[in-house]
Structure formats: C-alpha cells, structure tokens
C-alpha positions as CSV (number, residue, x, y, z in Angstrom):
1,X,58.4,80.2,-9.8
2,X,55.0,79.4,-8.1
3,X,52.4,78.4,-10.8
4,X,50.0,81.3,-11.8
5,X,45.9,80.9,-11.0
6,X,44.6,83.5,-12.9
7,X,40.9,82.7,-11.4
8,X,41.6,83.0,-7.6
9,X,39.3,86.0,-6.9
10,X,36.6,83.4,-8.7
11,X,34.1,82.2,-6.2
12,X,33.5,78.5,-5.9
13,X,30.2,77.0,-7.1
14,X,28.9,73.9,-8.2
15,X,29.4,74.8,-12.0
16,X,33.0,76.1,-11.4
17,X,35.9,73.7,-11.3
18,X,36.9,71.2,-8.6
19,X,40.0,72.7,-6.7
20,X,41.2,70.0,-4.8
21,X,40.6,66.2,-4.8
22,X,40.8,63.4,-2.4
23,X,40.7,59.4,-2.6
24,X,37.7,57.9,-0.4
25,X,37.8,54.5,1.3
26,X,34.1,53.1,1.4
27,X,32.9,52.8,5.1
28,X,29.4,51.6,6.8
29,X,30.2,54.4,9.6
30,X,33.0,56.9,9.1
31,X,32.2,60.4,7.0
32,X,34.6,61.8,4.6
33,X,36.8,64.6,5.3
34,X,34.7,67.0,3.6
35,X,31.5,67.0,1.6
36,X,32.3,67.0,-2.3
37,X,31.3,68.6,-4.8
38,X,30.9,65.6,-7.0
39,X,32.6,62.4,-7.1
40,X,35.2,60.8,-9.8
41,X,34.5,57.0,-10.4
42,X,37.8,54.8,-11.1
43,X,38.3,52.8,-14.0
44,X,35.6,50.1,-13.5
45,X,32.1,49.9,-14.1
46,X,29.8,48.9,-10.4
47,X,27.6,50.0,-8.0
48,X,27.9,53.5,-6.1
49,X,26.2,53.1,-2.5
50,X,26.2,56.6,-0.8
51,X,24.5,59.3,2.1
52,X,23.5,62.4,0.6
53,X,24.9,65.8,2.5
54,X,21.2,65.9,3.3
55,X,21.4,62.3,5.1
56,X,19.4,61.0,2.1
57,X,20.9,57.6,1.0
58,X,21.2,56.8,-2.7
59,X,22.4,53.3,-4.1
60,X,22.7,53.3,-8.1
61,X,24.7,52.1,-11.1
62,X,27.7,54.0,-12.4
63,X,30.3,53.8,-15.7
64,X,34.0,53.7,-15.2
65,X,35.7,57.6,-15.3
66,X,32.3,58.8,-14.3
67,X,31.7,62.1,-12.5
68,X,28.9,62.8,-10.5
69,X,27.9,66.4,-9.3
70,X,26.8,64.4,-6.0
71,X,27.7,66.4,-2.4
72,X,27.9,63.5,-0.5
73,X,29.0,62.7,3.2
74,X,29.4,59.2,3.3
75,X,30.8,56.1,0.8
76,X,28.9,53.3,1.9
77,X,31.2,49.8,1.7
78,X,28.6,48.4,-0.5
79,X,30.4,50.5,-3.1
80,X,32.1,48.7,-5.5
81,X,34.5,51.1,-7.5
82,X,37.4,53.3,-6.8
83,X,36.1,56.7,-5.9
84,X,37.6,60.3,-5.0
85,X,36.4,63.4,-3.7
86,X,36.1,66.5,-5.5
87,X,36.2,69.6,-3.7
C-alpha cells in the first residue's frame, strides 16, 4: 500500500518542510542539481564555503547536524564537512 501524504495539495515554501534531499560533493566549478532550500551539515564541525542563488559568495563557520535555510547554487571545495541538499 503506497504511503499516505496527507499535505500534497500544500504548497512549497521556505517555512514548509524539505520534500526531497540530495548529497553534494564540494566543487570550485560545477553547480548542484538544484538550488536548495537549505542545507544539512554532517556530523563534524568546519567551514561551509558557498555561492548564494543570487551569485553572492558566503564563507562561514558551521556546527555538526546544522541546517541552514541557505538557497545555494554552488558548494565551494574549500568546504570542509559533509553537506546535502534540501529541496
């Protein structure tokens, strides 16, 4: 029996729930496969290098099991955690 989502006619926003997630490798010149909707940081503690949906680049601190509302296009390889996607 297919699961039940009770909130499908619900739509998306920025202070609704991630429906879908994805793992990002850090790279100097490839994009992710979508903008997020925020980012989930892995289980370590480091340094979050990114570029902004708006192109705006933003280097800063971040706690492991972090999430960031961040819309972001690009994981820079100067990052230095695990990182996914949240769509």
């Amino acid at each position: 029996m297919p699961a039940t989502d009770q909130f499908y006619t619900h739509a998306p926003n920025l202070a609704s729930p991630a429906v879908g997630a994805f793992s990002i490798v850090p790279h100097d010149t490839n994009e992710v496969s979508q903008v997020t909707r925020a980012l989930r940081i892995g289980t370590s503690d480091g340094t979050l290098s990114v570029i902004m949906a708006d192109g705006s680049a933003l280097v800063i601190p971040v706690a492991a099991m972090e999430i960031l509302p961040f819309r972001v296009k690009k994981v820079m390889a100067a990052t230095t955690v695990d990182v996914w996607g949240l769509i």
